[in-house]
Every structure is written in structure tokens, then in C-alpha cells.
C-alpha positions in Angstrom: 0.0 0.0 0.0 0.9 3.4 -1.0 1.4 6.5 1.8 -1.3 8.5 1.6 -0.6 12.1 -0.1 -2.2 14.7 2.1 -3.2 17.4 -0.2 -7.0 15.4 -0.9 -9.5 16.3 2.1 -13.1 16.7 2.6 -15.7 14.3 0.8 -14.1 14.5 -2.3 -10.8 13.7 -1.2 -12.2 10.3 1.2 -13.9 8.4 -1.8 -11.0 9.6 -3.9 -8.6 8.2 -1.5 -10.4 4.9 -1.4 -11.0 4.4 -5.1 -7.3 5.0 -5.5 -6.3 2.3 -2.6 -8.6 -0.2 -4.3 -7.2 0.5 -7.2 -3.3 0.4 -6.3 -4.5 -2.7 -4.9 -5.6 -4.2 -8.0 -2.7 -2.8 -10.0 -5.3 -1.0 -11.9 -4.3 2.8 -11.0 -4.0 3.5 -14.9 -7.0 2.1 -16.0 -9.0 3.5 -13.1 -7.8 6.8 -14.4 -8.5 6.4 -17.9 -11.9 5.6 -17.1 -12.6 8.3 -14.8 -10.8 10.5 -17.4 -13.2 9.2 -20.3 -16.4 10.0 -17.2 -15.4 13.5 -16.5 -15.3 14.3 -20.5 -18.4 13.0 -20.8 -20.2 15.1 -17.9 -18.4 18.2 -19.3 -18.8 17.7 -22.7 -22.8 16.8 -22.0 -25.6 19.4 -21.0 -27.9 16.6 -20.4 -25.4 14.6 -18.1 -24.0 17.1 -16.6 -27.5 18.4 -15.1 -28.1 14.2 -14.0 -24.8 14.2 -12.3 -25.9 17.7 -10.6 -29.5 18.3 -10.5 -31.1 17.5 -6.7 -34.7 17.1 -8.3 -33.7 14.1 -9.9 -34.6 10.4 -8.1 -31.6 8.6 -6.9 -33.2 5.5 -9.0 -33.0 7.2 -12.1 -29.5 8.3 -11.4 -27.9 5.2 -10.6 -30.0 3.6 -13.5 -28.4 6.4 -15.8 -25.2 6.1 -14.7 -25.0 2.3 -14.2 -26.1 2.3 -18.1 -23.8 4.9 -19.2 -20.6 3.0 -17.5 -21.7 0.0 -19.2 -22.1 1.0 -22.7 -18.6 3.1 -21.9 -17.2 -0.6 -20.8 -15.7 0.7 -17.8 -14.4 -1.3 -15.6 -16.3 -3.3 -12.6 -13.8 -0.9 -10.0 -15.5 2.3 -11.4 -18.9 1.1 -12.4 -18.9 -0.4 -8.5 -17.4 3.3 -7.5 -20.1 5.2 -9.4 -22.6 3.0 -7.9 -22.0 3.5 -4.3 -21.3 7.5 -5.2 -25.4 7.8 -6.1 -26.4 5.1 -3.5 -24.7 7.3 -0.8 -26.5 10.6 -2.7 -23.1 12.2 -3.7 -23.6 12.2 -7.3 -22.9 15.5 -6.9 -19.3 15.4 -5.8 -18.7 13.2 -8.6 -16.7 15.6 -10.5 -14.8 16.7 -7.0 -14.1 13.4 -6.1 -12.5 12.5 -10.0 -10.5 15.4 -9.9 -9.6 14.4 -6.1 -8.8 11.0 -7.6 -6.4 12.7 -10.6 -4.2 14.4 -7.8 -3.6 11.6 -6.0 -2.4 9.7 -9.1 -0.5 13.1 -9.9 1.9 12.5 -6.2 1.8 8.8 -7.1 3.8 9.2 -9.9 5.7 12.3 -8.7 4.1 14.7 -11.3 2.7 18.0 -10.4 -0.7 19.0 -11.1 -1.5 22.4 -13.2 -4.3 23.9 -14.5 -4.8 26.4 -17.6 -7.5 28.5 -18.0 -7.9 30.3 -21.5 -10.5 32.0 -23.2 -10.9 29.4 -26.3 -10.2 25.6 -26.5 -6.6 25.0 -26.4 -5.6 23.0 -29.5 -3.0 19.4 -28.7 0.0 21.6 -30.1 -0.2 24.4 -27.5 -1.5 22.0 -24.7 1.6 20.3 -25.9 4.0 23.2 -25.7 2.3 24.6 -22.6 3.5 21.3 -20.5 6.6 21.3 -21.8 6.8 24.8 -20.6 5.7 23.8 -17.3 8.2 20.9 -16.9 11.0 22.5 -17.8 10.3 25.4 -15.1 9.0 23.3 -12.4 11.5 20.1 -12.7 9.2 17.6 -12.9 6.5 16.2 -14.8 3.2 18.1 -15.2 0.0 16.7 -15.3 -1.6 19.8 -17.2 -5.6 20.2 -17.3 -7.2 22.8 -18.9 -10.2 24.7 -18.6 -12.1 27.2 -20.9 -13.4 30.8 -19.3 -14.7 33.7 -22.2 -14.0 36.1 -18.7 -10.8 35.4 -19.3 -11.1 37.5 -23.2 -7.4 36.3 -24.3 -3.9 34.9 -22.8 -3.4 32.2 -20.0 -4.0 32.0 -16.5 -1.9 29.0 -15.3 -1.8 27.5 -11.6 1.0 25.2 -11.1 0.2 23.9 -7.3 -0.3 26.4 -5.2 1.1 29.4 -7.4 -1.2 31.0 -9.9 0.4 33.0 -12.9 -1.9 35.2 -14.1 -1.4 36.3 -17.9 -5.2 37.1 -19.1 -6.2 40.1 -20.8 -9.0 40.2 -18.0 -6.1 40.6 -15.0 -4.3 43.0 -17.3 -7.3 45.5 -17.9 -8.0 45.4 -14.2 -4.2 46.5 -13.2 -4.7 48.8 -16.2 -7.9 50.1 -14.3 -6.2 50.5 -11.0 -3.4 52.2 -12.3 -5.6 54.8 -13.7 -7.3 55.3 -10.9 -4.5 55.9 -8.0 -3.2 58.4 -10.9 -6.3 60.5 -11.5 
């Protein structure tokens, strides 16, 4: 068994924690992960899904009959689709997204990468995600495990957040300081 990283807490961090112990167990961390990875596109990418996975006005019974079906026709394996499961039994459907991010950072420390995140105003494309993680690694010293996110607030350039530094390059930030500036002078 693997020491347990202590940068996942609260709910999200518990069944996280868990999942990943099962999985270590099973040698199945990587698969696990692609799976959860393949999960989280899916809620993200889907209006529909995403308002299942989040709505309180929806029946547990239709959840878990949602999700049990959508696992399956994913072929995920019996370690998630048993890990989904007890999430909308235990009415956390919720904190499904939380706890596979949760579950992403732990892998992160397991394989001694660090985690980053990228918010831009438009879709990154592979290249730049590409270039951006080189970028990261070479600064940082280690491998990155890059995720990306899309705000229009942000109107144009990057805001990174490698661990617990943020970087903050957007046009958004850059108007604001522009803003302040202005104002102390006049």
C-alpha cells in the first residue's frame, strides 16, 4: 500500500482516496484513471449529463440507473462502475466531478508529477496544450499533469496555476491592473 498524499481532504478527497487504494491494490491505478478520465469528458462535454450528475430534483433510482447504463455501454471497468454506484447510493452524485479530480491528484503524487491547471478564453488545441506542459516541466523540474479549462471572462492569454502558485497572464487581469493604475493616478 501506497502512503497517503495529504493534499486530498473533505468528501471528495475520502472516496477519492479509497477508489485509488482499491485500485493500487488491484494494479489498476491507470486504467481507473482512464476511465474516470473518459467520465469527466463526458459530464463536461454533455448538457444533459452534466445536469443528472448535478440536479437534486432528480430520483436517486433514475440516477444510478443512468449512470449504471452509461458506465456500461462506456465498458468501464467493474472498479468504477462499482465506485459510481455506491457515489449515487450514498446521494453524492454531486461530488462526482470533485471526487475525480480528487482522484487525478492523487495519481499526480503517485507518480511524482505535479498538477497544473490552464484556463484560456478558447479551447486550447493538442499543439499548445503540448508546448504549454513542456513549458511547465522544464520550469518546475518535474512532470506536469496539465488540465485545462475554458473561461470567455478570461477575453485572451493564459491564467496557469502550477500547485499552489497562480500566474496570471489574461487580458482580464491586465485590464484590471490597467484600471487601477488609472485610478491611483487620476
Amino acid at each position: 500500500m501506497t502512503a497517503e498524499p495529504t493534499s486530498v481532504s473533505g468528501l471528495g478527497g475520502r472516496y477519492a482516496t479509497a477508489l485509488f487504494d482499491l485500485a493500487a491494490e488491484q494494479n489498476a491505478i491507470d486504467t481507473v484513471l482512464a476511465d474516470l478520465d473518459t467520465l469527466a469528458t463526458m459530464i463536461d462535454d454533455s448538457d444533459d449529463l452534466s445536469r443528472l450528475v448535478r440536479s437534486p430534483v432528480v430520483a436517486q433510482v433514475d440516477q444510478a440507473s443512468a449512470m449504471a447504463a452509461l458506465v456500461a455501454k462506456a465498458g468501464m471497468t467493474s472498479l468504477v462502475a462499482n465506485f459510481v454506484g455506491t457515489v449515487v447510493d450514498n446521494g453524492r452524485l454531486s461530488d462526482l466531478r470533485l471526487m475525480i479530480g480528487q482522484f487525478n491528484l492523487l495519481v499526480s503524487q503517485f507518480k511524482g508529477e505535479i498538477a497544473a491547471e490552464v484556463t484560456s478564453a478558447t479551447k486550447l488545441n493538442a499543439d499548445q496544450i503540448s508546448s504549454i506542459e513542456k513549458s511547465l516541466a522544464a520550469a518546475v523540474g518535474r512532470e506536469v499533469q496539465l488540465s485545462t479549462k475554458v473561461d470567455p471572462d478570461v477575453l485572451g492569454g493564459l491564467a496557469v496555476r502550477v500547485g499552489s502558485r497562480m500566474i496570471d497572464f489574461s487580458l482580464r487581469t491586465q485590464l484590471n491592473n490597467l484600471q487601477l493604475s488609472l485610478k491611483e493616478v487620476g
